[in-house]
Structure formats: C-alpha cells, structure tokens
One Martini backbone bead per residue (centre of mass of N, CA, C, O) as a GRO file, in nm:
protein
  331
    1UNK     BB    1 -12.594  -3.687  -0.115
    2UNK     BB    2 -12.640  -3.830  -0.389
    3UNK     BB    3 -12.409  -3.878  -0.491
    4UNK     BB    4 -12.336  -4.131  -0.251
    5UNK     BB    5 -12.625  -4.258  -0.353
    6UNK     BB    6 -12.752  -4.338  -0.631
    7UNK     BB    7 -13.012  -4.469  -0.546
    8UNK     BB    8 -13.159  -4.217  -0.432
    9UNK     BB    9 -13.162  -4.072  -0.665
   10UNK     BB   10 -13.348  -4.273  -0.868
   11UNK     BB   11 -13.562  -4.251  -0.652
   12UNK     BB   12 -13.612  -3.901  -0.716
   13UNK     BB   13 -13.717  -3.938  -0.968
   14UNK     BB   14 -13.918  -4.160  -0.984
   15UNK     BB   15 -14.103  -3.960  -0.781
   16UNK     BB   16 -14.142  -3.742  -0.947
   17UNK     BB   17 -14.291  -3.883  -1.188
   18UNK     BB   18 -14.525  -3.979  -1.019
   19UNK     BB   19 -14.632  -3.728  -0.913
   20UNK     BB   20 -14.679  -3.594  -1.223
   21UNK     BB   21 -14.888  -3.800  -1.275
   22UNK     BB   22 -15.070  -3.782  -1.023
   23UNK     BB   23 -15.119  -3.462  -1.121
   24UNK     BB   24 -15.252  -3.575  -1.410
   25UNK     BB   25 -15.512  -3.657  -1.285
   26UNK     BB   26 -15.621  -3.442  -1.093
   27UNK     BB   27 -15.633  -3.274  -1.321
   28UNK     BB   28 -15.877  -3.470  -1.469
   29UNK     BB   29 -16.068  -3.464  -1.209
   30UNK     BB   30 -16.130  -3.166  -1.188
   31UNK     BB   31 -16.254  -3.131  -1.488
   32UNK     BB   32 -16.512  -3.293  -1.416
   33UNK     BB   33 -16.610  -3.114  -1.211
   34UNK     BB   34 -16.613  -2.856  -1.363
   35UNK     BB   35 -16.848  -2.975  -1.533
   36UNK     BB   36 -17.054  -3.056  -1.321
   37UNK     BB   37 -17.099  -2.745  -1.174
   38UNK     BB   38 -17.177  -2.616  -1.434
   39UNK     BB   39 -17.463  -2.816  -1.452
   40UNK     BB   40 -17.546  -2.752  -1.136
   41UNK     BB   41 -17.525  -2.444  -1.080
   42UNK     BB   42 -17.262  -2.377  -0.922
   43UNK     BB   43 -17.058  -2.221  -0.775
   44UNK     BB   44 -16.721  -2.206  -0.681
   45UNK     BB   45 -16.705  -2.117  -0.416
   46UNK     BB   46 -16.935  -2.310  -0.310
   47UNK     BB   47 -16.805  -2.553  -0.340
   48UNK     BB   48 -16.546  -2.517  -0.157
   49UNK     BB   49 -16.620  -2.431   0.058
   50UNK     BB   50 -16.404  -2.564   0.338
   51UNK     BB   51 -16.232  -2.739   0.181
   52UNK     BB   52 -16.064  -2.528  -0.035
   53UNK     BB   53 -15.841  -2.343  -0.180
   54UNK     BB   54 -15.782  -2.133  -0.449
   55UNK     BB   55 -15.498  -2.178  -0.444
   56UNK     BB   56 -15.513  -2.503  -0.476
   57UNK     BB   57 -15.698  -2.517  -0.691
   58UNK     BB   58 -15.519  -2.395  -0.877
   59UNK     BB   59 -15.274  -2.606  -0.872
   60UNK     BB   60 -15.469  -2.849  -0.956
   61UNK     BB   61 -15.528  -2.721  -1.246
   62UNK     BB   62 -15.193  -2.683  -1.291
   63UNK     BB   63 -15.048  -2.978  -1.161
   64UNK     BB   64 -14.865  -2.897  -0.841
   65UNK     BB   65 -15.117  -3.064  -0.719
   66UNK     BB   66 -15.343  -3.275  -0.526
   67UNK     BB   67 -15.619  -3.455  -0.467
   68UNK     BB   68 -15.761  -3.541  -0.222
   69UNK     BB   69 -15.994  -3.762  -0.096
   70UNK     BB   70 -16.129  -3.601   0.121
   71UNK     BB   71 -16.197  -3.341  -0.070
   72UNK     BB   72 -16.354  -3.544  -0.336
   73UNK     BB   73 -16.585  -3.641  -0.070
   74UNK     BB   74 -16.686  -3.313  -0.049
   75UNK     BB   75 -16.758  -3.246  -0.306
   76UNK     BB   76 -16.950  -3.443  -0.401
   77UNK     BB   77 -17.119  -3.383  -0.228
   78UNK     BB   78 -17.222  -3.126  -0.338
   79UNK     BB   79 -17.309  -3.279  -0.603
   80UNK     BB   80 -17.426  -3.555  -0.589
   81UNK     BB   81 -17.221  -3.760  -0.622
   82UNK     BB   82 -16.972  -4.024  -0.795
   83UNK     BB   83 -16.660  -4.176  -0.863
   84UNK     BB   84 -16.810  -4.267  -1.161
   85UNK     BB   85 -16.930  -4.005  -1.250
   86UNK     BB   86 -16.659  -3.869  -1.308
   87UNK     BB   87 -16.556  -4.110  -1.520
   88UNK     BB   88 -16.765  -4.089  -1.712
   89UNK     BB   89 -16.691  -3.760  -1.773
   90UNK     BB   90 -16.399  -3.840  -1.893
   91UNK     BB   91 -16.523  -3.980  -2.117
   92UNK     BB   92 -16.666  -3.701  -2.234
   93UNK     BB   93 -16.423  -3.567  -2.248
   94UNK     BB   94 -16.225  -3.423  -2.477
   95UNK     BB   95 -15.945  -3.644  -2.622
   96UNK     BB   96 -15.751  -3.851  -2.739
   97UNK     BB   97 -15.833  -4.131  -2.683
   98UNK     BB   98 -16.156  -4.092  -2.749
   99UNK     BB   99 -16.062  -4.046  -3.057
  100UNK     BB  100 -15.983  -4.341  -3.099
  101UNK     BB  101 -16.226  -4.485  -2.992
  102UNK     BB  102 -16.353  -4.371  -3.257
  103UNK     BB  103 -16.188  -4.456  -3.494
  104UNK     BB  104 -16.177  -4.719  -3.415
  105UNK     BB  105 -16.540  -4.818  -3.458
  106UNK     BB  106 -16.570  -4.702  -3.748
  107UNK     BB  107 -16.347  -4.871  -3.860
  108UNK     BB  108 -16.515  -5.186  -3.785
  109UNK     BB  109 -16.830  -5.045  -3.916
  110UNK     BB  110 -16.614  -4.932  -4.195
  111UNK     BB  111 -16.438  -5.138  -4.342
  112UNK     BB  112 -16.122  -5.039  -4.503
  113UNK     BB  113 -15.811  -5.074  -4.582
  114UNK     BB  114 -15.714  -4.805  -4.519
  115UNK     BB  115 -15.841  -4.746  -4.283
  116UNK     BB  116 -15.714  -4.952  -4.110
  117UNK     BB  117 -15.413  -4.897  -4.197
  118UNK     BB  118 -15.393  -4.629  -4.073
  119UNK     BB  119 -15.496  -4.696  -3.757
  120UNK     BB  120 -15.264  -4.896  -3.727
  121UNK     BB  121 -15.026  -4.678  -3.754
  122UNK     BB  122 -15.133  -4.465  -3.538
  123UNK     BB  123 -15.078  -4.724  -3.272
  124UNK     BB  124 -14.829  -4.835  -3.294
  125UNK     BB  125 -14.614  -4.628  -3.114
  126UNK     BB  126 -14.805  -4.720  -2.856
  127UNK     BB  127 -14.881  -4.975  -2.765
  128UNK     BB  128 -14.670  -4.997  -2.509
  129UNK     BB  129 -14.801  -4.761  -2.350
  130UNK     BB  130 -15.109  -4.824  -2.426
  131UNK     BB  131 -15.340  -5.095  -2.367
  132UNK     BB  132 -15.550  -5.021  -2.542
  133UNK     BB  133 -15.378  -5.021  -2.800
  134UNK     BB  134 -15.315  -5.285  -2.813
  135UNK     BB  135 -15.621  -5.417  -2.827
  136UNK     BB  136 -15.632  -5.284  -3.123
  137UNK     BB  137 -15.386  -5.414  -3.260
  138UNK     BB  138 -15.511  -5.712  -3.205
  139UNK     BB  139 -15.800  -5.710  -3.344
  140UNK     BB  140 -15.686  -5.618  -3.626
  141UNK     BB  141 -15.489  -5.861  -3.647
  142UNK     BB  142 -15.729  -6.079  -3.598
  143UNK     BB  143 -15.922  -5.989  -3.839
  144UNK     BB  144 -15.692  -5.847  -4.112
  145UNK     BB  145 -15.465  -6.024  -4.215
  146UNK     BB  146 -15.616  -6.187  -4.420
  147UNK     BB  147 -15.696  -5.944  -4.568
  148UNK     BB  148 -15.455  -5.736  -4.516
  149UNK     BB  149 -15.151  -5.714  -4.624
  150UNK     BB  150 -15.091  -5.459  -4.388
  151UNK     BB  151 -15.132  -5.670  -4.182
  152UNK     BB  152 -15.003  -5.838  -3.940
  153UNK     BB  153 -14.979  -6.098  -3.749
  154UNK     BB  154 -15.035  -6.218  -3.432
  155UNK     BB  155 -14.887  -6.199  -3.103
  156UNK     BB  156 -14.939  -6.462  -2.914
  157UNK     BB  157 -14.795  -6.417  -2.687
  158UNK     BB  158 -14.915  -6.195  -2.578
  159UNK     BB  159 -15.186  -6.325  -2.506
  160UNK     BB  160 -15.076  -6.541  -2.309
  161UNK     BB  161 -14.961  -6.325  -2.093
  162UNK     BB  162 -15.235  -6.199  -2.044
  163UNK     BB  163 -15.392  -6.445  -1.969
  164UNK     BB  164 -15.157  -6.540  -1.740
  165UNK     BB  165 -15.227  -6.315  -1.552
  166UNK     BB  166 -15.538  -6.363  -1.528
  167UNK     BB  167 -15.508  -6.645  -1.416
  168UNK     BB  168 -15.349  -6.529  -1.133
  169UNK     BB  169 -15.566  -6.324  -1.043
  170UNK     BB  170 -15.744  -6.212  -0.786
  171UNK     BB  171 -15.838  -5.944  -0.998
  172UNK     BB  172 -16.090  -5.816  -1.215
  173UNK     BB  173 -16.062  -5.616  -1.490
  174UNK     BB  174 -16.210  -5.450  -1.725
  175UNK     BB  175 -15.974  -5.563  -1.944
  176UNK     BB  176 -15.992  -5.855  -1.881
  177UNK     BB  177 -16.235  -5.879  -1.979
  178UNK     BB  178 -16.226  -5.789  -2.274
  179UNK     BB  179 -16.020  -6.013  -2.333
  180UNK     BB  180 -16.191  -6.228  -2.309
  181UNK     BB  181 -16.400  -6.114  -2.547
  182UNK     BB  182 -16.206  -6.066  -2.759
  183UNK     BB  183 -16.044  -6.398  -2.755
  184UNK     BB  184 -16.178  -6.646  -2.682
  185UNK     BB  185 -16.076  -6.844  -2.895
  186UNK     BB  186 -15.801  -6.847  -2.849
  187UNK     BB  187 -15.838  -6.936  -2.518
  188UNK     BB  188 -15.949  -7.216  -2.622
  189UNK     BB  189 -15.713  -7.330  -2.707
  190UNK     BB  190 -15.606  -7.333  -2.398
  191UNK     BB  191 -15.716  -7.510  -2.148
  192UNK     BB  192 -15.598  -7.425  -1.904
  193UNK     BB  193 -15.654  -7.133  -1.920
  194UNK     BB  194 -15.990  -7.182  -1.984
  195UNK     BB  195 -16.043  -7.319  -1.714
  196UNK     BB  196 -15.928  -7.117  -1.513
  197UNK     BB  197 -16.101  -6.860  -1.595
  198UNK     BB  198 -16.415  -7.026  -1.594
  199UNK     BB  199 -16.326  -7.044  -1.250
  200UNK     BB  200 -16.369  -6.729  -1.197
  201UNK     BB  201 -16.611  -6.651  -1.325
  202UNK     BB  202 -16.793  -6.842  -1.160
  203UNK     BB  203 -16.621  -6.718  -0.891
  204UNK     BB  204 -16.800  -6.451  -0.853
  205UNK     BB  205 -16.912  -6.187  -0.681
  206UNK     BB  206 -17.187  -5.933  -0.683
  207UNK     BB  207 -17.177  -5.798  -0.435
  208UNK     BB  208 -16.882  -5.670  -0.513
  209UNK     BB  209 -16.980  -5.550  -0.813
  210UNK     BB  210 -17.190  -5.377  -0.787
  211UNK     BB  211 -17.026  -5.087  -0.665
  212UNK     BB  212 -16.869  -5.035  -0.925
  213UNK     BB  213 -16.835  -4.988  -1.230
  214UNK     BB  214 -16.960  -5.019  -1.490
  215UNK     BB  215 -16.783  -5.129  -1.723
  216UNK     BB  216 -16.851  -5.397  -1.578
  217UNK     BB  217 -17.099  -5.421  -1.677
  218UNK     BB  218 -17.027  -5.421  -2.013
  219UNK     BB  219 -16.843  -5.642  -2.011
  220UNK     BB  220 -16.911  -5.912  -1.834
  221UNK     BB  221 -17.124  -6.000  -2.025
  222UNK     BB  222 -16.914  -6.044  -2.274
  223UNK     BB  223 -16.766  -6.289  -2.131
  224UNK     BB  224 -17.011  -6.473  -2.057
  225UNK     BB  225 -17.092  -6.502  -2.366
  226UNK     BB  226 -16.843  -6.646  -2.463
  227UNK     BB  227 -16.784  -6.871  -2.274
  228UNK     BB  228 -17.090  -7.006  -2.319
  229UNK     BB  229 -17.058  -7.047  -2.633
  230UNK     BB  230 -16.779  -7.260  -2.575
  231UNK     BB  231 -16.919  -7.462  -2.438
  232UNK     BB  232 -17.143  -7.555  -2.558
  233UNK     BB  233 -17.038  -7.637  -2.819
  234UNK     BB  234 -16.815  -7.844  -2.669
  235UNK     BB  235 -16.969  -7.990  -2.448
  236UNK     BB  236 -16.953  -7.843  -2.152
  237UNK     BB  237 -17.208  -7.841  -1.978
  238UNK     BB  238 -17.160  -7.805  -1.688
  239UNK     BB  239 -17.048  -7.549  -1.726
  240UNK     BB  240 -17.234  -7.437  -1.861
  241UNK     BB  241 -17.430  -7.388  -1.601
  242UNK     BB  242 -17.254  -7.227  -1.462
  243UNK     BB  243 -17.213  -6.976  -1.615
  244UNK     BB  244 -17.519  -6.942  -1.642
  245UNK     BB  245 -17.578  -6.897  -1.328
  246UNK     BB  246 -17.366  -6.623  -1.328
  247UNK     BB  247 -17.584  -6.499  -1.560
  248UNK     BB  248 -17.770  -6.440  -1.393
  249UNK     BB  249 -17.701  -6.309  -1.173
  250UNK     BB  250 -17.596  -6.075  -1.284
  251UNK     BB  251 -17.917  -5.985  -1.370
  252UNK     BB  252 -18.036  -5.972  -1.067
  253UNK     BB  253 -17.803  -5.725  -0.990
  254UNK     BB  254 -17.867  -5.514  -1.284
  255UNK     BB  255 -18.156  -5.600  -1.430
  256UNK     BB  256 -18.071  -5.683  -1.754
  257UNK     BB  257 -18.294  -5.770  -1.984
  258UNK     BB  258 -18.107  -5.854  -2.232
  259UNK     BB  259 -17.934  -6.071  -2.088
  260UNK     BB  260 -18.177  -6.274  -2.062
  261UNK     BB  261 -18.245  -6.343  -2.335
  262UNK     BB  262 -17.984  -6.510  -2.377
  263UNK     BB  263 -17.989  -6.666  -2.160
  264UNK     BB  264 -18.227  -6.841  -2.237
  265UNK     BB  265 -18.119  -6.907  -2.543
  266UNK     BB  266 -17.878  -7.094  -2.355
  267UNK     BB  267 -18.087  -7.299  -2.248
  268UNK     BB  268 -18.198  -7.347  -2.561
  269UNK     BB  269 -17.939  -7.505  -2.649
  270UNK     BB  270 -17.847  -7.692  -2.414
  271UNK     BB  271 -18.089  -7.869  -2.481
  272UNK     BB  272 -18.012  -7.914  -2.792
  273UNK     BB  273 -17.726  -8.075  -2.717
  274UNK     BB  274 -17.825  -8.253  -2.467
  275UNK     BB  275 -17.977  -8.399  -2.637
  276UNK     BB  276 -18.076  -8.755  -2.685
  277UNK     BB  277 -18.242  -8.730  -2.962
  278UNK     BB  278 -18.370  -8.557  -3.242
  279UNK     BB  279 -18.651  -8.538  -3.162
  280UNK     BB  280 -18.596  -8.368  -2.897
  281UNK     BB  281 -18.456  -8.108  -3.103
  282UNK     BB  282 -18.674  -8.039  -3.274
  283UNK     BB  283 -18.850  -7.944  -3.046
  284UNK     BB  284 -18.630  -7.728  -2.928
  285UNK     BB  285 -18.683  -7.567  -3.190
  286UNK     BB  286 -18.980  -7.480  -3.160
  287UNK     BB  287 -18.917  -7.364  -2.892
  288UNK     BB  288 -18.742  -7.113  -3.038
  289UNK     BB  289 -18.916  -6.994  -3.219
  290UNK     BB  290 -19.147  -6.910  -3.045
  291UNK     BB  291 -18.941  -6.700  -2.878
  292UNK     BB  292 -18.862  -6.535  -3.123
  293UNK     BB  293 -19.134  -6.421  -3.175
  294UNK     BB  294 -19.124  -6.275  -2.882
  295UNK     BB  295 -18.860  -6.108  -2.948
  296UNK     BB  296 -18.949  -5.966  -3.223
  297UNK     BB  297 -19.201  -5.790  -3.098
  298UNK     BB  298 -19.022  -5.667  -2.830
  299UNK     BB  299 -18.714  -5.645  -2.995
  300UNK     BB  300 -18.675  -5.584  -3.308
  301UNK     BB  301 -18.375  -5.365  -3.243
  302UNK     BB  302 -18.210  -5.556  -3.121
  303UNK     BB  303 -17.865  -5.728  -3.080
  304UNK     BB  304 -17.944  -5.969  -2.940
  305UNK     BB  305 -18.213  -6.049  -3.164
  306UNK     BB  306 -17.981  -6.095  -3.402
  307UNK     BB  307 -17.808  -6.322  -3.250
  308UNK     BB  308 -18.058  -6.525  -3.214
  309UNK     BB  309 -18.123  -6.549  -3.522
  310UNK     BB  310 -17.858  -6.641  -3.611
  311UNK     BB  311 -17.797  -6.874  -3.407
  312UNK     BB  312 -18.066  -7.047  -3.516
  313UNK     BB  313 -18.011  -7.076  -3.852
  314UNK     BB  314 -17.753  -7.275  -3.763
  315UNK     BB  315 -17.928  -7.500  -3.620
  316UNK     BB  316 -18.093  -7.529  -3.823
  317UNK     BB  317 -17.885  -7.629  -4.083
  318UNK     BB  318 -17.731  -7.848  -3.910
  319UNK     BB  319 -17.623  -7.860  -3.632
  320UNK     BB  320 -17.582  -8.145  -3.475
  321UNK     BB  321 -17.499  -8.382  -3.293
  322UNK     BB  322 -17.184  -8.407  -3.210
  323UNK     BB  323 -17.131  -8.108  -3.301
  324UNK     BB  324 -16.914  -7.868  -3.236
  325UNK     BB  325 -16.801  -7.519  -3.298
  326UNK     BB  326 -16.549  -7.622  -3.114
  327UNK     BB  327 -16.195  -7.663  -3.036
  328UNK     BB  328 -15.915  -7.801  -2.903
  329UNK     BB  329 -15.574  -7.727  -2.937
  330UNK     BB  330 -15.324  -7.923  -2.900
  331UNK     BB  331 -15.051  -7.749  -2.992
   0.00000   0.00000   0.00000
C-alpha cells in the first residue's frame, strides 16, 4: 500500500520516530512517579490500583506505552502531587543533561584554560539537537573568546534569529527568559528587537503565570533585571518605571523579598539618573547608602546584597548625570 503512495511511506516512519519520543517521555515520567511513591512509602498496587494495569505499568517502564494524562492526574492524586513536582523530581534524578549542567556551572565558577575549552568540545557535537547546549556553547564563547584562544567568536547570526523568534512569539517559555537574561547586551545592540522584547515583558500578565513550573519564577526575574539595568543606564526613564513597574507585580505574587531589595535599589539608580541637579544626585547617595547599611546587616551574604554593593561603588565612582552605561550600536 505505501510503496504506491510514498508519501504515506514518510509519514508512517515519521509518526513511529515520534510516538517513541513520546513514549521515552512518558517513560522518564514515570520514573520520577516512582521516585515520589518510594519517598512517599506507599506500595506499587496500592499507588495503580483502578487506575492501570501492572501490564501497562510495565509497558510504560519499559517505553513501549504512553501514559495518558488522565491516568497521570489519577497517580498525582494519590501522590498529592502537582506535574511541576514530578518536573522537579525529573531535574533531581541523575541523566546525562544534568551532568552537563552541573559541569557546565563549575567550568563558570572556577574557569581554567583547559576546564572552558574542555567543556566546549564535549558539547560542540551536540548543539545542533539540544538547544540546553547550544545556549551553554553561545555563553562560553561570548564569555570567553577574548581569553582562549581555542574558544572561536560567537556566530551573532544565531542569536538574532533566537532573538527574532522571541520577538513574534505570542508564548514567552523558560528559555526564552534565559536567552533574555544571558544575552541582554548583545540584544540591546538591535533596538528594534529590544524594544519588542521590552514591550513582550511589560505586557506579561501574572494572573496567567503564576501557576506554571516555577523555572519560570527562577528565570523571570533575571531577564527582568537585565533589561531593567539597560534602560535605567540608557537613560530609557519612562520604560524602566514600566518594566520596575511589572517587577514590582512580579513580587507581589510570588512574594520573592530578595528581588525586593533590587527592586527598591533600581528605583534609587532610577532616581539618581534622572535627577535634575548634581546636589539633588548627591542626596540620593546617601539615601542608597543608608539602604545598603540595612540591607547589609539583614542579608549580609545574600547575591542580591552584593550585586547592590557592586553597583553602588561604580555609582560612587563617578558614572555622573548624562552618560549612560551602554548604547545602542547603530551598525
């Protein structure tokens, strides 16, 4: 029948490769079931039981069966789970990626020579099929190119086509923020796409996401922290009160009291650049100072405490009225 019809041929091969994706999907679901069910010391029947057969059961353990979503939000219920917990559960469980992502933030925070260039040919071969590693080989080499010479320049085309992807998208996903949050400065090089983008993330509604995986609430708030840093520095006032604005919303509904404190201290830059006067700039250093004395001693080794610290000091310094600490390249 498909030798007369080639394309049936094409598309039966197609629909095979993908139901056993879906089927090592479900397959590494189920995993993370059974990791929650031994933790939560209830019996393997006892957990199925009404719900599937342990023939099915093994069929999905062993990849050759899907597990349905009504039977996964029946499993949930005896767990008292939620598919984020089971998401969760899927990041803890040691595979290949989280080796990667665990030697990929080593390389980061004790880069050697070898360790950088190491890790970058071990994820070269692979960027193409999973986007995790194309965006760790795009950090390395926009970090690290300058310093080794084996790290090659990044190819800038690819990230305006990611860029460009985000900027039409109706659907912004944990990715998208990521690439947000890690490429910040290369996209404020392209005015148009950055300010699509800035226009994507004012108009974020939190009603809708605040019920999704939480990767969003870890990612979110740094893409919103980079793009609130160059509008501030660019002197870009009014969308920086809008994006300060949904950063604001952003805490108020998942209660996060560290990006508060940034919070607090980006509408004390926000002030201090758009203040008319020198002496008026002045005052407004010692109000950031006298902030960072209490946020020094309640949060004395918090990231946030010491990212305001950083960027108090270059404040002091001298970045003075009128000069911004980036630009949009025109090229």
């Amino acid at each position: 029948m498909t030798k007369n019809f080639p394309f049936l041929e094409n598309f039966s091969k197609d629909f095979l490769k993908l139901r056993k994706v879906l089927n090592l999907l479900d397959k590494i679901k189920l995993k993370a079931i059974e990791f929650l069910r031994e933790k939560k010391k209830i019996p393997r029947p006892e957990l199925i039981d009404g719900v599937i057969t342990q023939s099915a059961y093994s069929k999905i353990k062993h990849g050759s069966r899907r597990l349905r979503m009504d039977e996964t939000e029946k499993l949930l219920l005896r767990l008292n789970a939620r598919n984020q917990d089971i998401e969760d559960i899927i990041g803890l469980i040691k595979n290949e990626d989280l080796t990667i992502v665990k030697e990929f933030r080593d390389a980061l925070d004790h880069p050697t020579e070898e360790k950088i260039i190491c890790f970058y040919q071990k994820i070269e071969s692979s960027k193409h099929q999973k986007i995790e590693h194309l965006r760790f080989s795009l950090m390395i080499e926009n970090h690290f190119h300058d310093r080794y010479s084996g790290i090659p320049p990044v190819d800038y085309s690819v990230l305006t086509n990611i860029f460009n992807q985000i900027a039409e998208t109706d659907y912004l996903t944990t990715l998208d923020y990521q690439f947000i949050g890690d490429f910040t400065i290369f996209l404020s090089a392209n005015e148009n796409l950055f300010q699509k983008i800035v226009t994507k993330l004012v108009d974020i509604k939190f009603s809708e996401v605040y019920s999704i995986q939480k990767t969003v609430q870890y990612y979110l708030p740094q893409a919103l922290t980079n793009i609130l840093d160059i509008l501030v520095d660019q002197h870009q006032f009014t969308q920086a009160k809008q994006v300060l604005s949904v950063y604001r919303q952003y805490i108020d509904y998942f209660n996060d009291h560290q990006y508060k404190l940034l919070a607090d201290y980006f509408e004390y830059r926000l002030n201090y650049f758009s203040a008319e006067t020198i002496d008026d700039q002045k005052k407004i250093l010692d109000e950031i100072g006298e902030f960072l004395k209490t946020v020094q001693i309640l949060f004395p080794d918090m990231n946030q405490t010491k990212q305001i610290e950083q960027s108090y000091t270059r404040l002091k310094d001298g970045h003075s009225l009128g000069k911004p600490l980036y630009y949009f390249r025109k090229s």
